[in-house]
C-alpha positions in Angstrom: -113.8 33.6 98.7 -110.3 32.8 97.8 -109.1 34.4 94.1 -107.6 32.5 92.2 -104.8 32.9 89.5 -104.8 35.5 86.8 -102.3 36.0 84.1 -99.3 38.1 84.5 -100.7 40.9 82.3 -103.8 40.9 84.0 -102.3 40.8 87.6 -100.2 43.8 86.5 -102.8 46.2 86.1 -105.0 45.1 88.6 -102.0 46.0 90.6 -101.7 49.3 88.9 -105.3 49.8 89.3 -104.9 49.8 93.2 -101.9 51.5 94.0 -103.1 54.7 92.5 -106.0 55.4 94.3 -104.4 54.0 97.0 -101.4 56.0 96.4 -103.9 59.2 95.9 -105.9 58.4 99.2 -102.7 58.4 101.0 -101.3 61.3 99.4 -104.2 63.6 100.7 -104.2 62.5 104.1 -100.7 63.4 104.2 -100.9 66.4 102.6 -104.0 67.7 104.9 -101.8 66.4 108.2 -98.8 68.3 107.3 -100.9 71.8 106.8 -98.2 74.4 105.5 -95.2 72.5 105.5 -96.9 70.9 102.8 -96.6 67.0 101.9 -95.0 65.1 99.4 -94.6 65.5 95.9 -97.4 64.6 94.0 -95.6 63.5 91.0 -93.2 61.6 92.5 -95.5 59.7 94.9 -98.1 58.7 92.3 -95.1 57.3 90.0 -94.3 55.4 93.6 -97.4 54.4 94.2 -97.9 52.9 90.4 -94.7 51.1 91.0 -95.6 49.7 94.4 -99.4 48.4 93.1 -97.4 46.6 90.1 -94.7 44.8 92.0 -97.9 44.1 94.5 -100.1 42.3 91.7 -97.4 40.5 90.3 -96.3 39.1 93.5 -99.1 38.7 95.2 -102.5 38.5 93.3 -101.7 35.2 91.3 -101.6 33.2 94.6 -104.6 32.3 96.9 -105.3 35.2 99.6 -108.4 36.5 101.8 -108.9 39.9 102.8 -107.1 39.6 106.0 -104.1 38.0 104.8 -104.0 40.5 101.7 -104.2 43.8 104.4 -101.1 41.7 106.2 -99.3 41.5 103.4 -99.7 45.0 102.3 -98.5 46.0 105.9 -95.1 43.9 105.2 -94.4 45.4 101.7 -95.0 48.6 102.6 -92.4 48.4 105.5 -89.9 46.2 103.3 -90.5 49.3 100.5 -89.9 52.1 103.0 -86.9 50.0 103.9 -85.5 49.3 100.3 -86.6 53.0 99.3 -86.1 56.1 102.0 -83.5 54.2 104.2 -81.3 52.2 100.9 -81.8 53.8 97.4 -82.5 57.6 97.8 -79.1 57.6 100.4 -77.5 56.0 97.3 -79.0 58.0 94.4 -77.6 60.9 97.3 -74.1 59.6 96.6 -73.9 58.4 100.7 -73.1 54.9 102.5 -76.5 54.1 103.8 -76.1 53.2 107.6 -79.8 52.5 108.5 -78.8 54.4 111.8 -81.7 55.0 114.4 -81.6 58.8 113.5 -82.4 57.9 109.9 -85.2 56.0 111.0 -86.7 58.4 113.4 -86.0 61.1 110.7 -87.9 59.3 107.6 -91.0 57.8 110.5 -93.4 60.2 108.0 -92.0 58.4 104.6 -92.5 55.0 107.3 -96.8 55.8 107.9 -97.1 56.7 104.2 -95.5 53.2 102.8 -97.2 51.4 105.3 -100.6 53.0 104.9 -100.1 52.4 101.0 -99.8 49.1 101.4 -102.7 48.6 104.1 -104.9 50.2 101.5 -103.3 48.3 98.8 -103.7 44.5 99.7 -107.7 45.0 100.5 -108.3 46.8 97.4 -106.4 44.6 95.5 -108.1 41.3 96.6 -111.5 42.9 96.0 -110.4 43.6 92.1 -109.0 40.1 92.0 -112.5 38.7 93.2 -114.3 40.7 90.5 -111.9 39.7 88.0 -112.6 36.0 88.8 -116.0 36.5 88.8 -116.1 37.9 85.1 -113.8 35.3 83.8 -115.6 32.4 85.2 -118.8 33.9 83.6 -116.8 33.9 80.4 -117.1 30.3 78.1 -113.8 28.9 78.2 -112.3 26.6 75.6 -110.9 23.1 76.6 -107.1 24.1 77.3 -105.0 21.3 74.9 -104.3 17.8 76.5 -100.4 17.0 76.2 -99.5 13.6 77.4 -96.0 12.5 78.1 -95.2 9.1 78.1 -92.3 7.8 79.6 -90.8 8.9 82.5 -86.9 8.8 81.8 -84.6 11.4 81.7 -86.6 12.8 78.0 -90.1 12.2 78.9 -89.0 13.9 82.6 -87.1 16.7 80.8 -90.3 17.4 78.9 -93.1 17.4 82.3 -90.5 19.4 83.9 -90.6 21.9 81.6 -94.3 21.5 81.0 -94.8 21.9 83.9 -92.9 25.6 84.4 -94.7 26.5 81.1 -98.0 25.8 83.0 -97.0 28.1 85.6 -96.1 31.1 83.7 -99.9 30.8 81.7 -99.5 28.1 79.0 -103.3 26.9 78.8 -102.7 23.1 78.7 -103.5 20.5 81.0 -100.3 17.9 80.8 -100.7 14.6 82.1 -97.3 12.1 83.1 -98.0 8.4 81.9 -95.0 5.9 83.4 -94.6 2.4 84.5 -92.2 4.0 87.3 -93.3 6.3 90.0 -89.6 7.6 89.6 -86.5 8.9 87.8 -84.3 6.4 87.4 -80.6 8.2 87.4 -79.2 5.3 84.6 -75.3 6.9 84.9 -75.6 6.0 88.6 -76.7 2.1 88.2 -73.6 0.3 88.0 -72.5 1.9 90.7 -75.6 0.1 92.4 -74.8 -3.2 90.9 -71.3 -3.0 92.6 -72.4 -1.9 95.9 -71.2 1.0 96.4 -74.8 3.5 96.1 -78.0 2.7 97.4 -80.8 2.3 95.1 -83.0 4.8 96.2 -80.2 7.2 96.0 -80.5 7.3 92.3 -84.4 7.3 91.9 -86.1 10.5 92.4 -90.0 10.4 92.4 -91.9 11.9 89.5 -94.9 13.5 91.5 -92.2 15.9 93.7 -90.8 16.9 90.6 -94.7 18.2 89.5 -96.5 21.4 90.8 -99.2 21.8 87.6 -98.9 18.2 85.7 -101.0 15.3 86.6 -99.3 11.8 87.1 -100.6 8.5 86.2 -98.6 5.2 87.3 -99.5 3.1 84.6 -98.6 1.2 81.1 -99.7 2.5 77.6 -100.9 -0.6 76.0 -101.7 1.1 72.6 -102.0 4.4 71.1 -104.6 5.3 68.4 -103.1 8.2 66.4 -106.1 9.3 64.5 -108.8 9.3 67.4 -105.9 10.7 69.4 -106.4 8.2 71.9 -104.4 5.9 74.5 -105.1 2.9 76.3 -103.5 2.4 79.7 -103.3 -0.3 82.1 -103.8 0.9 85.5 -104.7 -0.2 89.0 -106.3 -3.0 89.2 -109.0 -2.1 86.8 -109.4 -2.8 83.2 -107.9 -0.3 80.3 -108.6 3.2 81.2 -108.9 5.3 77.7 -107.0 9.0 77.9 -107.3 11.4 75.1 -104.5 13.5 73.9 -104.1 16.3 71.8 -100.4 16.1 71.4 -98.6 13.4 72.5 -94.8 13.5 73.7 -92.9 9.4 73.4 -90.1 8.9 75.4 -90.6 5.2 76.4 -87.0 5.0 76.3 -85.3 1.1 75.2 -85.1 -2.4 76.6 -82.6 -4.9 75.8 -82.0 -6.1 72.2 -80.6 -9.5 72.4 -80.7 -10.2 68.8 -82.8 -13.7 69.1 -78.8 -15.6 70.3 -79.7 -18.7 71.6 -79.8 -18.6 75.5 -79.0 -15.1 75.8 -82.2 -13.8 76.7 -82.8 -16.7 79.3 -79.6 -16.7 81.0 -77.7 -13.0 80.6 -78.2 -10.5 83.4 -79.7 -6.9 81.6 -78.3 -3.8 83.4 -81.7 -1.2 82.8 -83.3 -0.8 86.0 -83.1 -0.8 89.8 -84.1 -4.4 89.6 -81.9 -5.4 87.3 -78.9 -3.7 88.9 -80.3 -5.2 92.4 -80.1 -9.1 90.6 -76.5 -8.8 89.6 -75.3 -7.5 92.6 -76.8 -10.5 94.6 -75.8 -12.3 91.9 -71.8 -11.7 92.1 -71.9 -11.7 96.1 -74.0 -15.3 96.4 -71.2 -16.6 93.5 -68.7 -15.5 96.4 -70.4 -17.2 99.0 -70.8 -20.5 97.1 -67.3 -20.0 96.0 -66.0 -19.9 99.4 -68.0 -23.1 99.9 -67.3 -25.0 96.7 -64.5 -27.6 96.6 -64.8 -28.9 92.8 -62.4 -26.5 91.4 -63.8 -26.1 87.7 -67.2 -25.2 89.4 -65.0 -22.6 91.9 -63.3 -21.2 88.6 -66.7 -21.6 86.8 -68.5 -19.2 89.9 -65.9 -16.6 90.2 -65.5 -15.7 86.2 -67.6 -12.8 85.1 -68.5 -12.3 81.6 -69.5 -8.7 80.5 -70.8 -8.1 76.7 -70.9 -4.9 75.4 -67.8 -2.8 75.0 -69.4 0.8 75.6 -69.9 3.2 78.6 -72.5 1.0 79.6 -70.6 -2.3 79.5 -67.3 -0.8 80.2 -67.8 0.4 83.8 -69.8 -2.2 84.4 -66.9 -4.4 84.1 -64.9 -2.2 86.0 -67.2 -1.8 89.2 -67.4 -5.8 89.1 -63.9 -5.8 89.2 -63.4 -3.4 92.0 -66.3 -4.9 93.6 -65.2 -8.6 93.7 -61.4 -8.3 94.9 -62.5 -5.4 97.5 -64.4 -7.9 99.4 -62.7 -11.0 98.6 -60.6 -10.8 102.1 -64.1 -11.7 103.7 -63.6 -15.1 102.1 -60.9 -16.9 104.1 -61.1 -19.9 101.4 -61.0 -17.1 98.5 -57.4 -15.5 99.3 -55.4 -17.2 97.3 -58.4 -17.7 94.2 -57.9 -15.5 90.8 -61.4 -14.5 89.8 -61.3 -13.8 85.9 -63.3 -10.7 84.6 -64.0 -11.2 80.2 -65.5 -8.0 78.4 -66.6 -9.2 75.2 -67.3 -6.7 72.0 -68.1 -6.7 68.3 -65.8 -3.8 68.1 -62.4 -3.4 67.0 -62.1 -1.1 69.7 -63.0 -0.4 73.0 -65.3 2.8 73.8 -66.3 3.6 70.6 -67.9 6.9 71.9 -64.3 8.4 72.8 -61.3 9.7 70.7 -59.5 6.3 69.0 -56.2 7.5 72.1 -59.2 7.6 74.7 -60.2 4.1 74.1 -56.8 2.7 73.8 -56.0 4.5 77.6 -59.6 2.7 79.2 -58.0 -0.7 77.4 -54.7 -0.4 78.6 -56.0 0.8 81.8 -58.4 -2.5 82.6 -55.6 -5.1 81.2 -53.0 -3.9 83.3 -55.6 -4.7 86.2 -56.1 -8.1 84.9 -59.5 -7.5 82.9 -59.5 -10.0 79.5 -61.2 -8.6 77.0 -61.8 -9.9 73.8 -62.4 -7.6 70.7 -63.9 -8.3 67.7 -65.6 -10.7 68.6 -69.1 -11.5 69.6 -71.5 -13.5 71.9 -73.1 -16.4 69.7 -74.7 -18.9 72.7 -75.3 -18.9 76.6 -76.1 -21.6 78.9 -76.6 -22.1 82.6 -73.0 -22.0 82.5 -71.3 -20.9 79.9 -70.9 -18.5 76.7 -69.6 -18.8 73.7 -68.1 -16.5 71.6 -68.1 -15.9 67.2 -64.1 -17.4 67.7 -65.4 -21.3 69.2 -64.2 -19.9 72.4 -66.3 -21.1 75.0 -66.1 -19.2 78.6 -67.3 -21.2 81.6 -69.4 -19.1 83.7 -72.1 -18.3 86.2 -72.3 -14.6 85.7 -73.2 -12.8 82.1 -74.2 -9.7 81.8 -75.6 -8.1 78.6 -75.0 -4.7 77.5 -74.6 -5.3 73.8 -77.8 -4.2 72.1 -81.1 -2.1 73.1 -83.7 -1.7 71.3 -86.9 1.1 72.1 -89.4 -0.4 74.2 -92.7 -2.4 72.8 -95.0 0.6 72.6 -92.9 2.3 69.6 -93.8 -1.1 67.7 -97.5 -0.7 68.5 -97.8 2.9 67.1 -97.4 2.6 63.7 -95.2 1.7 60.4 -93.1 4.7 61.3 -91.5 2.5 64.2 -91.8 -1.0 62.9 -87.9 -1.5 62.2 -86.8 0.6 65.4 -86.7 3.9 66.8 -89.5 6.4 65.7 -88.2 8.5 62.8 -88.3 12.8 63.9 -88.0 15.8 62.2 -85.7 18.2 63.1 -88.7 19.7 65.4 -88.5 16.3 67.0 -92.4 15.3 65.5 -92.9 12.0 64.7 -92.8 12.1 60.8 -96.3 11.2 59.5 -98.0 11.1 62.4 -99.9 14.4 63.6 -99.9 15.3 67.1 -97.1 12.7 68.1 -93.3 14.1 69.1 -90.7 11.8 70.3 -87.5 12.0 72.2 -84.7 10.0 74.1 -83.7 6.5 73.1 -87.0 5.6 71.1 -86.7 8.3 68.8 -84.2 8.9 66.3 -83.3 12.9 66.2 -81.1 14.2 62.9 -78.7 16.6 63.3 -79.6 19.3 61.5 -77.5 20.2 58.2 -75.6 17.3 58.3 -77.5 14.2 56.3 -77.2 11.0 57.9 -76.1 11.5 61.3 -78.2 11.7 64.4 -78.0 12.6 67.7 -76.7 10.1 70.5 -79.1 8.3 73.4 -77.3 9.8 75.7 -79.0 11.7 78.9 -78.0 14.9 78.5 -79.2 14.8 75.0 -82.6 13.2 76.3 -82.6 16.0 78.6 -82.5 18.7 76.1 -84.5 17.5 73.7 -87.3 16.8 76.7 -87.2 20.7 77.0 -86.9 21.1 73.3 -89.9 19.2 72.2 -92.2 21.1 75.6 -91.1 24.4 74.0 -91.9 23.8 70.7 -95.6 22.2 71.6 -96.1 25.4 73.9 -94.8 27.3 70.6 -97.6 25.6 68.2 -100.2 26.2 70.7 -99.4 29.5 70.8 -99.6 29.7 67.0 -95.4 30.2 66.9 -93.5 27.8 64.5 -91.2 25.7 66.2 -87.7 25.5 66.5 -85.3 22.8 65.6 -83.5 21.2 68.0 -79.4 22.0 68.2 -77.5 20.7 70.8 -73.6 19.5 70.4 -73.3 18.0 73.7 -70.7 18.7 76.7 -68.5 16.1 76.6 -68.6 12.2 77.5 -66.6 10.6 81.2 -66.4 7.1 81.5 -65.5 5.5 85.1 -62.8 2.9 84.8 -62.8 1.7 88.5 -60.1 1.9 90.6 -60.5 5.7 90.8 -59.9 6.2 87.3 -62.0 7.8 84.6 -61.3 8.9 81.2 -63.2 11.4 78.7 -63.5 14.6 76.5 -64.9 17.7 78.1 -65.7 21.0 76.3 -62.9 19.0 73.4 -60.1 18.2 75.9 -58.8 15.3 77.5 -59.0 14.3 80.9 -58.1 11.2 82.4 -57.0 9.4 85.3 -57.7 10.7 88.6 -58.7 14.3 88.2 -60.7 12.4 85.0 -62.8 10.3 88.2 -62.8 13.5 90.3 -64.2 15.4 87.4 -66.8 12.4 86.3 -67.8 12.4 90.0 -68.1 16.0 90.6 -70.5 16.3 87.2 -72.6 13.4 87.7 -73.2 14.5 91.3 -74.6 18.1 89.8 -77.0 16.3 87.3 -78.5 14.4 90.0 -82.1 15.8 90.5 -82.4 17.5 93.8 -80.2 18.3 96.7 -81.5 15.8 98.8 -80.2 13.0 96.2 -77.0 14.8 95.6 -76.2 14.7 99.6 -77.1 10.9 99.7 -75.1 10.2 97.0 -71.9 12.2 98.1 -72.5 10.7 101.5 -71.8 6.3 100.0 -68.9 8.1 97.9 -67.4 9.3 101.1 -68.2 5.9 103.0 -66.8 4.2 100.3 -63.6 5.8 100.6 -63.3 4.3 104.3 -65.0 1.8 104.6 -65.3 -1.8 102.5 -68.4 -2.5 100.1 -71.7 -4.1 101.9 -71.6 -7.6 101.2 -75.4 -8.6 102.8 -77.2 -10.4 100.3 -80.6 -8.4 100.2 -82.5 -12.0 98.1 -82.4 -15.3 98.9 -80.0 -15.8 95.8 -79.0 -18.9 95.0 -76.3 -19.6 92.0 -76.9 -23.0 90.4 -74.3 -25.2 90.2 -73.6 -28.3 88.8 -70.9 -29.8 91.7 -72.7 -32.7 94.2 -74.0 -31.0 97.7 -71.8 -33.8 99.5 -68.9 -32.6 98.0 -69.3 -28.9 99.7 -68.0 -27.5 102.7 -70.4 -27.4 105.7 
């Protein structure tokens, strides 16, 4: 029979419970085989021996053992304890330099049988008290442990499983389940750095289920939620609608792309949200190169090689930056291409650029991108798109094959399906990020909007490292009301913001200062590599930085991408 896992209180007194009469059994052997030199102190090795069976059942009895391995164990800890005790800490406590010489250890062999005997004894005794303890509980009825289900699987819903999941592990009685459309953690900073070639996609994905040791994971869509049965219906597999019930539910579906009904936007703009989308662009601007380098009408030459960017945020900003960067670093792979001027237009409703940064902040990024030869046009706003063109709220009309949207999100479908409280947007939160209205349902991330608290009116940013923190606010505040604890409002007031500008350039506020240029990119770089999740990721990413530093972006089309064009075939170059 295998134990299996108690609680920590329970663990630490089975551990006590064992080391004393083990410490006792030991104690009279050694007493009786030292005869009138007497053995150790009583006192002092029952206090040892209480110590040593505590430190044994917390380390030990909460994880699977039999007897065997538990008597190895014992063995071990009893030599690492005669090491850590007689030959480190009493020559310490003794004011000396402990040497762990061979005539210390020769001198302190009685000390050596004792620990290890204590812990032979230990580790059998202790696994037979963990199998009677496991046997009482399971005769025990056992309420249902709550169901919490956490939908989403960005950086908030993510943030919230992670934490979950530790919480789990340290003896929260839940059962948490991950719902998501994608089997991974999309790193969204990372993406345009995707789009422009210089990461690979799965660089910036980590999977959900690695992330996991005591949540459950279910690749699938939520196709409605039924607050007052407490009930979800999700598309998965190739079966119909499987029903999962909940008894809190955590949303953090995060938002899709909010074209605002323009005509020919949503049919002909390029969305920057996912791995797919990043994927499209890229093949995108490289196959525009290629039928560039082929194309002998010059307005459809001029038409291919102008990219227009809308959306005059972080988002939109580096996008148009990496496209830049991207374009003229490949361009001498073009013979036909050398002497061509591709045009780069960032569009925005804004009277400024970065609206996020410090009004000096935004004004450097600008000046930074027109000196480079990036048009941008503020103010102003996308109206129409066609196959090959945009036009903008000032009758300006942009010929081009490229256009990318970064103007508008909006959170995804499901928030619309669960209620009034989303109809007009994101789900409306209290301060304890619970969906107002509705019991049982918390929200976080970019389909939830979070006040700040004591200040009326303003609210948080969709920013990851907010989505992160309120993921692990909104786990410890469900583990709080299970526990019967009130829960506590969420407070963060962020790090700072880095933009990329291309070119190795960034620009941003950190901890309230001002950093720019290139220690700004080294600085963007160095944070954004520390967020990513896991060391594997972080080494693959720092890996295509350093190759991109020698060596020119990969130009392989991955899609058989084709960029429609209105030019005859006769009159291209074969």
């Amino acid at each position: 029979m295998e134990p299996t896992e108690a609680g920590t209180l329970p663990r630490l007194l089975l551990g006590v419970a064992t080391g004393v009469p083990a410490g006792a059994a030991v104690g009279v052997v050694a007493t009786i085989s030292a005869g009138e030199t007497g053995g150790p102190s009583w006192t002092a090795w029952l206090v040892h021996a209480v110590v040593f069976g505590a430190v044994f059942g917390l380390l030990v009895s909460g994880r699977k053992q039999t007897a065997a391995s538990s008597f190895a164990v014992g063995l071990l800890l009893g030599l690492g304890d005669w090491i850590l005790w007689q030959l480190t800490f009493t020559v310490l406590l003794a004011g000396d330099v402990p040497r762990w010489s061979l005539s210390e250890v020769v001198a302190g062999y009685d000390e050596l049988v004792r620990a290890v005997l204590l812990g032979g004894l230990t580790g059998p005794l202790l696994y037979g008290l963990t199998v009677l303890w496991d046997r009482r509980e399971a005769g025990r009825p056992v309420p249902r442990p709550p169901h919490i289900v956490v939908v989403g699987g960005g950086f908030g819903g993510v943030g919230a499983a992670r934490r979950l999941d530790t919480l789990v592990g340290r003896g929260l009685r839940a059962e948490v389940t991950v719902i998501s459309e994608s089997n991974f953690l999309l790193f969204t900073p990372l993406l345009v750095e995707v789009a422009s070639s210089t990461l690979e996609p799965r660089h910036i994905s980590a999977p959900v289920r690695a992330a996991l040791r005591n949540a459950a994971f279910l690749h699938g869509r939520v196709e409605s939620v039924d607050p007052d049965r407490r009930e979800l219906v999700v598309a998965a597999g190739g079966g119909g609608g499987q029903r999962v019930h909940y008894d809190e539910l955590i949303v953090a579906v995060g938002a899709v792309p909010r074209f605002f009904e323009l005509p020919g936007v949503a049919e002909h703009a390029f969305a920057m949200k996912s791995i797919d989308d990043a994927n499209r662009l890229r093949n995108q601007v490289l196959a525009a190169l290629e039928q560039a380098d082929l194309e002998t009408d010059t307005a459809e030459q001029v038409r291919l090689l102008t990219f227009v960017v809308a959306g005059g945020g972080f988002a939109g900003t580096e996008l148009v930056a990496e496209l830049f960067d991207l374009v003229h670093g490949v361009l001498h792979h073009y013979p036909r291409l050398h002497e061509a001027a591709p045009r780069f237009v960032l569009v925005h409703s804004g009277d400024r650029l970065l609206p996020e940064l410090s009004a000096d902040l935004g004004d450097y990024a600008l000046r930074t991108l027109t000196a480079r030869g990036i048009e941008f046009r503020l103010g102003t706003r996308v109206v129409e798109a066609g196959p090959g063109f945009v036009r903008f709220s000032d009758d300006e009309q942009v010929e081009t094959r490229t256009f990318v949207w970064t103007a508008g999100n909006r959170p995804g479908a499901l928030v619309e399906r669960i209620g009034s409280a989303g109809a007009s947007g994101p789900l409306q939160v209290d301060e304890y990020l619970r969906v107002t209205g509705m019991n049982g349902v918390w929200a976080v991330g970019d389909c939830a909007r979070i006040p700040v608290p004591g200040r009326p009116g303003t609210y948080y940013p969709p920013t990851a490292q907010h989505a992160i923190r309120e993921g692990k606010a909104v786990a410890d505040n469900i583990a709080a009301v299970a526990g019967g604890r009130k829960p506590a409002p969420f407070r963060y007031g962020g790090l700072g913001v880095l933009v990329s500008l291309g070119h190795r350039r960034a620009a941003g506020q950190v901890f309230g200062r001002r950093v720019s240029g290139q220690f700004g990119w080294l600085l963007w770089r160095a944070v954004y590599l520390g967020k990513l999740p896991g060391a594997e990721k972080r080494l693959r990413v720092a890996v295509d930085w350093l190759l991109d530093l020698v060596f020119s972006r990969d130009i392989a089309l991955t899609s058989a991408t084709l960029v429609s064009t209105t030019a005859p075939d006769r009159d291209r170059h074969v």
